[in-house]
Structure formats: C-alpha cells, structure tokens
C-alpha positions, 0 to 999 in steps of 0.5 A: 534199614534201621539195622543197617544205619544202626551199624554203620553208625557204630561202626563210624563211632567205633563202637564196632572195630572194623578193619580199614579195608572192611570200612572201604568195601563197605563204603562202597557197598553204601554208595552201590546202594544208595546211587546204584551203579557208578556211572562216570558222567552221572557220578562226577568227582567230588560225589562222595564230599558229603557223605560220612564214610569212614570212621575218623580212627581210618582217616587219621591212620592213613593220612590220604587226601579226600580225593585219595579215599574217594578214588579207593572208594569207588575203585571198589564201587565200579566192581558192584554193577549190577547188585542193586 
C-alpha cells in the first residue's frame, strides 16, 4: 500500500511524467480498488468529486469539465468488473 500511495502521489505532483491517458486508466484502476465494481445505482454521480485523480498538468491541457473527466474515468472503471 505505501508503494502505491508513494506513486500515485509523485505521479499527481509530476515528479513521474505520465501520459494523459496512462493518468485515466489508472484512475480508474484506483477507483476498481477502493470501490470494487461500478455499480450505477450504488456509484451515483458526482462519486469521484472528492477524490485527487489526475495531476493538474492533464487538467489544464484538456480543459474538460469535472463532469467530463468523471465519465472518462469510469468509461474505463466499468471495464474492471471483476478484478477486485
């Protein structure tokens, strides 16, 4: 556990480059591990508004709104079922 929160957080610093899309995947892959499989009714919207996810550097080079990021987030997140 303390690798991964050690990575993560160098990762949302940007101490670790990591591509847009590599910061998406994983993002949803924090998401499958700390709330299992999505479930529409349990994981309503706005679910990921407390959570740190992507470094600012992503945030501000593709200007989508938090609901945007939120749906690209668990696009990906649905295709984890099962992996927890």
């Amino acid at each position: 556990r303390l690798f991964y929160r050690q990575v993560k957080n160098l990762i949302l610093s940007d101490a670790i480059y990591c591509p847009a899309e590599t910061c998406i995947l994983l993002a949803s892959y924090a998401m499958q591990a700390k709330h299992k499989d999505y479930n529409e009714t349990k994981h309503q919207p706005g679910v990921l508004a407390n959570e740190r996810l992507l470094p600012d550097r992503v945030r501000e080079q593709f200007h989508f709104s938090n609901d945007e990021w939120e749906k690209r987030i668990i696009n990906w997140w649905k295709e984890h079922k099962g992996l927890t």
